[in-house]
N, CA, C and O atoms as a DFTB+ gen file, in Angstrom:
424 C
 N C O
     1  1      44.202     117.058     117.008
     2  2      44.286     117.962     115.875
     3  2      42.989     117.910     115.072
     4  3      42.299     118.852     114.683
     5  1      42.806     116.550     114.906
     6  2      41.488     116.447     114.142
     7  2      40.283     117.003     114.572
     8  3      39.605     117.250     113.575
     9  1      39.837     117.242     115.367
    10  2      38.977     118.000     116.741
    11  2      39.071     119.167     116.523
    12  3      38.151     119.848     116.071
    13  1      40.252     119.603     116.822
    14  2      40.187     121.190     116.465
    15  2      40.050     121.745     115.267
    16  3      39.555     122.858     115.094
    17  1      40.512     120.952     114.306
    18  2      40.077     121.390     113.005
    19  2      38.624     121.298     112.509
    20  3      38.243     122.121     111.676
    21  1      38.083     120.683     112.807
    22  2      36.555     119.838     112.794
    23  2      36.098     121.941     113.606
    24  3      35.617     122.921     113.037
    25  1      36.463     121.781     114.709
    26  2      35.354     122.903     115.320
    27  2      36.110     124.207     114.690
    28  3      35.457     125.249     114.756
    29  1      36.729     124.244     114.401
    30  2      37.321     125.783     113.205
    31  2      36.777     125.656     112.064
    32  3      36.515     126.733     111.529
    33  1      36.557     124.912     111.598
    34  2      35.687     124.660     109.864
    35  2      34.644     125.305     110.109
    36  3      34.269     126.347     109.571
    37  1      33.708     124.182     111.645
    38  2      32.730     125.139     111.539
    39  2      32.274     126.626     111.954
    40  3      31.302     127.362     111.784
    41  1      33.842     126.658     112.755
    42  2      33.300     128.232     113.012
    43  2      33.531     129.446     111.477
    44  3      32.952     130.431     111.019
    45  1      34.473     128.784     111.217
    46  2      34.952     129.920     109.708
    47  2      33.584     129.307     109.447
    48  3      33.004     129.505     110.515
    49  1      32.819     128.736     108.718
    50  2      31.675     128.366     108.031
    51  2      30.840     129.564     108.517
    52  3      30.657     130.394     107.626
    53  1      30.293     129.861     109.696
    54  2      29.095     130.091     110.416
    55  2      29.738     131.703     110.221
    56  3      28.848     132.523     110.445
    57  1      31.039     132.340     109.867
    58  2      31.491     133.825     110.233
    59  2      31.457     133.610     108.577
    60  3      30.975     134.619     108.061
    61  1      31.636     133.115     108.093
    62  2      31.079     133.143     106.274
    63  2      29.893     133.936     106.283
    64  3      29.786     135.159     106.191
    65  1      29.059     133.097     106.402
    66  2      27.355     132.995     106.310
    67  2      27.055     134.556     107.154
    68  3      25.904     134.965     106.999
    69  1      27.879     135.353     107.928
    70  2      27.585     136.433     108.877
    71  2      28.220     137.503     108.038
    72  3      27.639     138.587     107.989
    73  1      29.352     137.338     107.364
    74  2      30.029     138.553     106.348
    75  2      29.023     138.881     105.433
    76  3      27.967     138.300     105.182
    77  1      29.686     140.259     104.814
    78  2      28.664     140.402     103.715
    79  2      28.528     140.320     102.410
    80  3      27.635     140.615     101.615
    81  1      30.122     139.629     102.299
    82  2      30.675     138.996     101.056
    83  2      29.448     137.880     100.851
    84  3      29.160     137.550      99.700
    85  1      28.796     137.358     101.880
    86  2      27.980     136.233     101.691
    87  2      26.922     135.946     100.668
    88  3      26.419     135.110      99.916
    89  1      26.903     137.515     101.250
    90  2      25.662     137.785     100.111
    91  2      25.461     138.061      98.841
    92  3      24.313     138.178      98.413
    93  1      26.399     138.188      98.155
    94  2      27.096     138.395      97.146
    95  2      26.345     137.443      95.974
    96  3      25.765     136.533      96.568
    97  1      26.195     137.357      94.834
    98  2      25.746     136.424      94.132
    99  2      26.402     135.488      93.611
   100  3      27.195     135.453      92.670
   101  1      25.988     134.701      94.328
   102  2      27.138     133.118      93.525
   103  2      26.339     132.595      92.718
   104  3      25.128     132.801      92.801
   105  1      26.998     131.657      91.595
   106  2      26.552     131.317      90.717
   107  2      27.225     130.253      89.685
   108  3      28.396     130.583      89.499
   109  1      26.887     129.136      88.983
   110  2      27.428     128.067      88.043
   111  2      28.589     129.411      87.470
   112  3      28.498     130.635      87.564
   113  1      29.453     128.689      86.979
   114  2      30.719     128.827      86.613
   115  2      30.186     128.817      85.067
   116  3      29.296     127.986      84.886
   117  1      30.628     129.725      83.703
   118  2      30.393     129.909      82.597
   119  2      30.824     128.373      81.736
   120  3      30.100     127.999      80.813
   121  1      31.582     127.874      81.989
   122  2      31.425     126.521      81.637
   123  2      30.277     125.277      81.710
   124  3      29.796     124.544      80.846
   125  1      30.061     125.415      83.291
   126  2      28.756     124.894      84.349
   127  2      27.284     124.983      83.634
   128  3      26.378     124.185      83.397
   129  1      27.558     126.546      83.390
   130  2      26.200     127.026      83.094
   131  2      25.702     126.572      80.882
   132  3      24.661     126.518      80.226
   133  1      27.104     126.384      80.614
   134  2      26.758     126.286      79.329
   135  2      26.440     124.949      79.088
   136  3      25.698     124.694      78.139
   137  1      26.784     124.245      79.640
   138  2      26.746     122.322      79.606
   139  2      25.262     122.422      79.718
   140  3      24.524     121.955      78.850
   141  1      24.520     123.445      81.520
   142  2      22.924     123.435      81.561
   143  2      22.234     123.454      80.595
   144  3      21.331     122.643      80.391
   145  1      22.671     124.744      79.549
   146  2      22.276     124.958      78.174
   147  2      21.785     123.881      77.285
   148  3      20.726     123.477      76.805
   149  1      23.079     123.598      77.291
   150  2      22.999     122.272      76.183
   151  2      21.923     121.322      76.334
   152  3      21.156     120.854      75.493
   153  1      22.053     121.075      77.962
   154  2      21.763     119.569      78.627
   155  2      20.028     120.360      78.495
   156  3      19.274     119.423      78.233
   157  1      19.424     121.331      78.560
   158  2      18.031     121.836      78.594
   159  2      17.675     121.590      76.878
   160  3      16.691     120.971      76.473
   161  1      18.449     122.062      76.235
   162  2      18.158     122.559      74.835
   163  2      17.631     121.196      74.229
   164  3      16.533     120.991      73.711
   165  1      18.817     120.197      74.442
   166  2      18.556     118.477      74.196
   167  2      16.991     117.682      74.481
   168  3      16.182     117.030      73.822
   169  1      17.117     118.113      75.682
   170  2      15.706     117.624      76.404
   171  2      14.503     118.040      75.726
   172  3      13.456     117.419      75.536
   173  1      14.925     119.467      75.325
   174  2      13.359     119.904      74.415
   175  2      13.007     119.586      73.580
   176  3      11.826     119.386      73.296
   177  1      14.143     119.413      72.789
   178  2      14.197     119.057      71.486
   179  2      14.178     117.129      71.128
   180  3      13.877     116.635      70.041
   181  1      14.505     116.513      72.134
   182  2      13.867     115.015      71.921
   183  2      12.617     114.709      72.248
   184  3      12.230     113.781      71.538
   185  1      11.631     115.147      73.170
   186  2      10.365     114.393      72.922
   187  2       9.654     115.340      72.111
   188  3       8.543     114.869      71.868
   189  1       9.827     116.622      71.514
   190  2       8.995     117.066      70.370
   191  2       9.513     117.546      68.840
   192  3      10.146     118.545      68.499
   193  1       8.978     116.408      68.056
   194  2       9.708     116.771      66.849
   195  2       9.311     118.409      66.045
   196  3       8.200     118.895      65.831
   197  1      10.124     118.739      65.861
   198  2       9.781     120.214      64.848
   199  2       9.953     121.233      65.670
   200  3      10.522     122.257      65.291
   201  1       9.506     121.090      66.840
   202  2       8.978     121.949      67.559
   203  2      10.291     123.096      68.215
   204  3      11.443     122.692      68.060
   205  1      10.108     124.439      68.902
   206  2      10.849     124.888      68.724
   207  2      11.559     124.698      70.352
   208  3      10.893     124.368      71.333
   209  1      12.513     124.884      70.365
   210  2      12.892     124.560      72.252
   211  2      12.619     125.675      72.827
   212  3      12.616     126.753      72.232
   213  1      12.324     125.499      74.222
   214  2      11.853     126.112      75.309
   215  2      13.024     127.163      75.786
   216  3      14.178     126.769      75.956
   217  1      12.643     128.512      75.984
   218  2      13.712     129.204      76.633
   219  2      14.201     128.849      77.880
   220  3      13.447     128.617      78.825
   221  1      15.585     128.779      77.963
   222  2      16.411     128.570      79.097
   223  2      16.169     129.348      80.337
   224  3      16.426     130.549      80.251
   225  1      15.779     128.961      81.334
   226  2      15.554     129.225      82.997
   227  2      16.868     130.432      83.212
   228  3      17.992     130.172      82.785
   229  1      16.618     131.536      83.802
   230  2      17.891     132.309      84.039
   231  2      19.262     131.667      85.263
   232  3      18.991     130.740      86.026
   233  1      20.392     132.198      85.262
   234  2      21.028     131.769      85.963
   235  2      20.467     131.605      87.894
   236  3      20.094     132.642      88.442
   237  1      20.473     130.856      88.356
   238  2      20.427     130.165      89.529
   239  2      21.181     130.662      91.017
   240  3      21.149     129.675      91.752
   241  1      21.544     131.298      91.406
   242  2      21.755     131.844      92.364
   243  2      22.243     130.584      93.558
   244  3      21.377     129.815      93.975
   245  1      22.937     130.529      93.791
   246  2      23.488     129.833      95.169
   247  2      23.946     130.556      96.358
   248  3      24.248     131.748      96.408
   249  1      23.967     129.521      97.509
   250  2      24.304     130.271      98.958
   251  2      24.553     128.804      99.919
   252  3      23.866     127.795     100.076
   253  1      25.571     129.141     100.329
   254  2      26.010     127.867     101.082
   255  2      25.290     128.020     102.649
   256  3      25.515     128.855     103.525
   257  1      24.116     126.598     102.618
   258  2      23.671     126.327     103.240
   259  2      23.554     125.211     104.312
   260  3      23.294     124.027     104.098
   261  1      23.828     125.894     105.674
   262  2      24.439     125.469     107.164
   263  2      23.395     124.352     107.539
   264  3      23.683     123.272     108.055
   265  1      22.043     124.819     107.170
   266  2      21.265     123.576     107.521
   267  2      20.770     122.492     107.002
   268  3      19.570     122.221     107.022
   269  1      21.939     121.565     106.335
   270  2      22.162     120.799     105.935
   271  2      22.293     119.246     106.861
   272  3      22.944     119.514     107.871
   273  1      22.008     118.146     106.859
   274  2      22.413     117.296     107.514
   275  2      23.944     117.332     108.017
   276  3      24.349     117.257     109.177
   277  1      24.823     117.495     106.596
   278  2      26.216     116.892     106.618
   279  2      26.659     118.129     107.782
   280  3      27.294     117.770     108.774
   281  1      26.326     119.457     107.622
   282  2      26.509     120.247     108.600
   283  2      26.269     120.217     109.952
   284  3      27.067     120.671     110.773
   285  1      25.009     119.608     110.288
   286  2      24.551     119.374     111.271
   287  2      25.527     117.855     112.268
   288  3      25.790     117.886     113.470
   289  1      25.756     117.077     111.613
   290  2      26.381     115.869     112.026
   291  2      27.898     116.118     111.990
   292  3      28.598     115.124     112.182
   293  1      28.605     117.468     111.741
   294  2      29.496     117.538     111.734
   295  2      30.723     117.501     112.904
   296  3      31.952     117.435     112.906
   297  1      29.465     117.596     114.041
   298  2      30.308     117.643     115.307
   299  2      30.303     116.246     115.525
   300  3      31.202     116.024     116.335
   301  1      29.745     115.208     115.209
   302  2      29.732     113.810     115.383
   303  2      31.147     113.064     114.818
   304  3      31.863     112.239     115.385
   305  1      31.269     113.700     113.435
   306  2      32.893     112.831     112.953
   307  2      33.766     112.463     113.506
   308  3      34.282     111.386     113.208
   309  1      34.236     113.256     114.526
   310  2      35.360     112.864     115.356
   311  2      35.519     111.656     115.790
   312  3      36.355     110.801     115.502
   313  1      34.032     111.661     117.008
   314  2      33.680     110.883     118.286
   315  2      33.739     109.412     117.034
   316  3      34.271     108.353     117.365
   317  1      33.071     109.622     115.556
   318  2      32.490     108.563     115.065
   319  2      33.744     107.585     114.519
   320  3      33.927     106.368     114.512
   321  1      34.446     108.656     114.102
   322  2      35.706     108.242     113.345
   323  2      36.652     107.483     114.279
   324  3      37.177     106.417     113.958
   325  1      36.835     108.086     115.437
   326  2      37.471     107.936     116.351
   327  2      37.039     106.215     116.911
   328  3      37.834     105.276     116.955
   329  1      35.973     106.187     117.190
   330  2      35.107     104.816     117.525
   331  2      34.723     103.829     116.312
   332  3      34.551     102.658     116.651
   333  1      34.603     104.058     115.287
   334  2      34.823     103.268     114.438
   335  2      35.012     102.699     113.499
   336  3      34.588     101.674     112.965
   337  1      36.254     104.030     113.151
   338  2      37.279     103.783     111.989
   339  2      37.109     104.823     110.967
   340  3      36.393     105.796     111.203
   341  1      37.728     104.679     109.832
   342  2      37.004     105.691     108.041
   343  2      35.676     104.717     107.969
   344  3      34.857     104.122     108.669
   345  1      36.038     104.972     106.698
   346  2      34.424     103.768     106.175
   347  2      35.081     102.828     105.717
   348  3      34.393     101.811     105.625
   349  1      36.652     102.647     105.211
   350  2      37.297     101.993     104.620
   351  2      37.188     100.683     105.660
   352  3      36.828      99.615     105.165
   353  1      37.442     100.735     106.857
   354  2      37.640     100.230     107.445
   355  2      36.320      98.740     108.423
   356  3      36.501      97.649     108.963
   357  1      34.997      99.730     108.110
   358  2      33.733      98.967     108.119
   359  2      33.355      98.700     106.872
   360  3      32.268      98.205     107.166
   361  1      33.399      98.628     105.554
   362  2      32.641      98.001     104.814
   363  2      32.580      96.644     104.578
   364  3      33.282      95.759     105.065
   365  1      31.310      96.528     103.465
   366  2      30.668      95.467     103.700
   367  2      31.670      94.132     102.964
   368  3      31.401      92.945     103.149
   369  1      32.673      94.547     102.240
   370  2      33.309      94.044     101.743
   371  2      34.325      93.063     102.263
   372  3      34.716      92.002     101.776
   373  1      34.778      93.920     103.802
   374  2      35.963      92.960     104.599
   375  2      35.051      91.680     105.372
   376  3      35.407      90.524     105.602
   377  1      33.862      92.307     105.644
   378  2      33.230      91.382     106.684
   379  2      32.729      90.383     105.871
   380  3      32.584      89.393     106.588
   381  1      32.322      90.092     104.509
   382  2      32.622      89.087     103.407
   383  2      33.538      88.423     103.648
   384  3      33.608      87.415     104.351
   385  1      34.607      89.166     102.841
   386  2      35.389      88.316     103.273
   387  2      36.258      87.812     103.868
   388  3      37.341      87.423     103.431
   389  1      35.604      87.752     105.579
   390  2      35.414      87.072     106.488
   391  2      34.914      85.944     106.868
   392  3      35.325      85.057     107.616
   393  1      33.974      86.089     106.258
   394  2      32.991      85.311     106.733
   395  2      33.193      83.932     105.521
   396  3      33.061      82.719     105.687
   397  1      33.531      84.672     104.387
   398  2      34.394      83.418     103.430
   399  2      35.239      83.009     104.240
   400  3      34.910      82.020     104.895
   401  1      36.249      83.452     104.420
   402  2      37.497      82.776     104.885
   403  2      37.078      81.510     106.420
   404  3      37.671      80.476     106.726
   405  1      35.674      82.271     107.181
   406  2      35.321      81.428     107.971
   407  2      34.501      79.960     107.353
   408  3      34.760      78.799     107.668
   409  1      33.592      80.382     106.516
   410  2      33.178      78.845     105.156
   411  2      34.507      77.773     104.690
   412  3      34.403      76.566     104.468
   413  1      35.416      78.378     104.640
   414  2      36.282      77.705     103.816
   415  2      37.320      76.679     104.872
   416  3      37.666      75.504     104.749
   417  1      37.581      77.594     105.809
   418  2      38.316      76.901     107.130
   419  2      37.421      76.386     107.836
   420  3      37.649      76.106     109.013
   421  1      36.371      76.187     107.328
   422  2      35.360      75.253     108.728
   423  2      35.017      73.740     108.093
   424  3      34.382      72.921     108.757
């Protein structure tokens, strides 16, 4: 199941990117974009005293982009997951403490 879902993601992904809804203008969310505001306005206004702040950059345009690593390695999850485990399952944390429990019993 996991397999097949893995190669349908990416095909809906790749028939995304081919519609022409795609092209469409995406963009921060009016909440998103007002925090930018703020978070720009702040910045100007702490390293120059008096001075007046800098006009805000226009909205930003997005497009979900395929050539990405995480995209690219996406056909790998399976095989990876499959061979060796979540991440839950390798971190660095169990093999600690392991290797305690081997200090302590030796």
């Amino acid at each position: 199941i996991f397999q097949s879902v893995t190669r349908e993601v990416g095909v809906q992904a790749r028939c995304f990117i081919w519609t022409p809804t795609a092209d469409s203008d995406i963009s921060k969310l009016p909440k998103e974009w007002n925090r930018r505001v703020q978070r720009e306005v702040k910045k100007s206004l702490r390293g120059k005293p008096q001075a007046s702040a800098s006009p805000v950059s226009p909205k930003k345009t997005k497009s979900l982009n395929l050539s990405t690593y995480k995209w690219h390695a996406m056909g790998d999850y399976v095989d990876t997951i499959t061979t060796v485990g979540t991440v839950g399952s390798y971190s660095v944390q169990i093999a600690s403490n392991i290797h305690f429990l081997i200090l302590v019993t030796s």
